[in-house]
Phi, psi and omega in degrees: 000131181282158174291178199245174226244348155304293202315311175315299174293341169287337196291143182241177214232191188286304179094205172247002204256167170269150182284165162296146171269142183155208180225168183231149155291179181257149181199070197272054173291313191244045150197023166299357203235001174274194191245155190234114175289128174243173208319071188049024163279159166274123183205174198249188187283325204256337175271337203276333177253007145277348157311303188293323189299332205280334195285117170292098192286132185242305186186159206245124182250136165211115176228274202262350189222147186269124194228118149284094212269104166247187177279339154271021189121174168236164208233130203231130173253133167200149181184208203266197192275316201285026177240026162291348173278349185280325174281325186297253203003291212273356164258005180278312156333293182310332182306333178265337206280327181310350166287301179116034194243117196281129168313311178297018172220045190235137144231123200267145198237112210277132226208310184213163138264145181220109184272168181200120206009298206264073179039359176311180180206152207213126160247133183225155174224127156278162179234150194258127178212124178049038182080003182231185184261083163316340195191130154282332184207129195230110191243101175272114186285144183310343186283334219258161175285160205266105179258347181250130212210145189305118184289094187238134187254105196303313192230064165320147194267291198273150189275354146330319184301333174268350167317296206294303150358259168344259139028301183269301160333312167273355170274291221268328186323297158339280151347289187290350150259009179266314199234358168262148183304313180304329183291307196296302205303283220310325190241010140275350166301133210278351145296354173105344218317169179313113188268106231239144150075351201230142181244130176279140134014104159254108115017292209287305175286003163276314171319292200319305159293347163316302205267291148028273168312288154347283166320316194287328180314299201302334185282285191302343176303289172318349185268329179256348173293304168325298159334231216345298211297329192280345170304281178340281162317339185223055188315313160313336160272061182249358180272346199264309210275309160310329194275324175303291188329291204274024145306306173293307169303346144314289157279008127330299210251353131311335174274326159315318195274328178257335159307002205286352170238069087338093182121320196263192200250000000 
């Protein structure tokens, strides 16, 4: 039976607003029960992913139809053009079972907003899995249903506990602009975008100290020539006058030593 077009309209959506940063969990409560054509049969959201999950995904084809190459055959989504945010949902998922990775033991961390020519809007996350960063870039359309829900502890017993939260957030954001290709593009894009748990790079104050450095290095230099130039004029201060240089080239070269990563990344 097709859904009546209210059953439609209850399901809610990504939407267009931008999400909170943190991290979230999977939560197909509310579209295990729509319906789904599996190789044009009537089936539902909750059966087409436990088929897929029970399956070894070899490979994901998509053009006019979502075609899944498993080890017993393949399994074809297809329906009309408004029922496509229910299949991307449902091949971004397969994108992990194609892994060996069950979703529901994944948490994924909400990262950018993205518009796009015709007002669409694009949400992205990376996912976190079995202690490392599984996918880097996870895209959820403003269209497709809000399958994701914040991971959150309403009435934690110990009060320690939303510390540790916060804490674990700000350990994978980190991570995820430190160690990933995607996370570095984010805080090398020359717009700017929002850094979460993470402070970018200022360019300017680094020259700046750069140039800083640089100076004080050249101001102490000329502080040990001077002693020289005046032994040289004054050859009778010349013991005296030595004693200064390498005094002053001493500390010239304590200064050299703590400036020596200045600048660099």
């Amino acid at each position: 039976m097709e859904p009546s077009v209210d059953n439609k309209a209850k399901v809610q959506t990504f939407g267009q607003v931008s999400l909170s940063p943190g991290a979230y969990i999977l939560d197909l409560s509310a579209v295990k029960e729509l319906p789904v054509k599996m190789n044009g049969q009537p089936s539902t959201f909750a059966d087409v992913y436990c088929k897929l999950r029970d399956s070894e995904i070899r490979e994901i084809r998509s053009f006019f139809q979502d075609t899944y190459v498993t080890e017993e055959g393949e399994i074809h989504l297809d329906g009309q053009i408004e029922e496509w945010p229910l299949r991307a949902t449902m091949r971004e998922l397969a994108e992990f079972f194609q892994q060996g990775i069950n979703p529901n033991e994944v948490t994924w961390f909400f990262y950018m907003d993205d518009s796009s020519r015709d007002d669409d809007t694009s949400h992205t996350f990376f996912a976190v899995h079995n202690g490392k960063v599984v996918m880097e870039s996870c895209r959820f359309s403003s269209n497709e249903p809000l399958i994701l829900k914040r991971k959150v502890e309403d009435e934690p017993i110990w009060r320690s506990h939303q510390c540790f939260d916060e804490a674990f957030e700000a350990y994978w954001y980190r991570k995820f602009y430190t160690e990933t290709l995607m996370g570095q593009l984010m805080v090398l894009r020359p717009d700017k975008p929002i850094l979460y748990h993470y402070e970018r790079p200022e360019n300017d104050n680094i020259e700046r100290r750069l140039q800083l450095a640089t100076m004080r290095k050249t101001y102490r230099l000329l502080w040990v020539a001077l002693p020289l130039l005046v032994a040289l004029a004054f050859p009778s201060l010349k013991t005296y006058m030595a004693s200064a240089a390498a005094v002053l080239g001493a500390r010239f070269l304590w200064l050299w030593w703590k400036t020596r990563k200045v600048g660099r990344f």
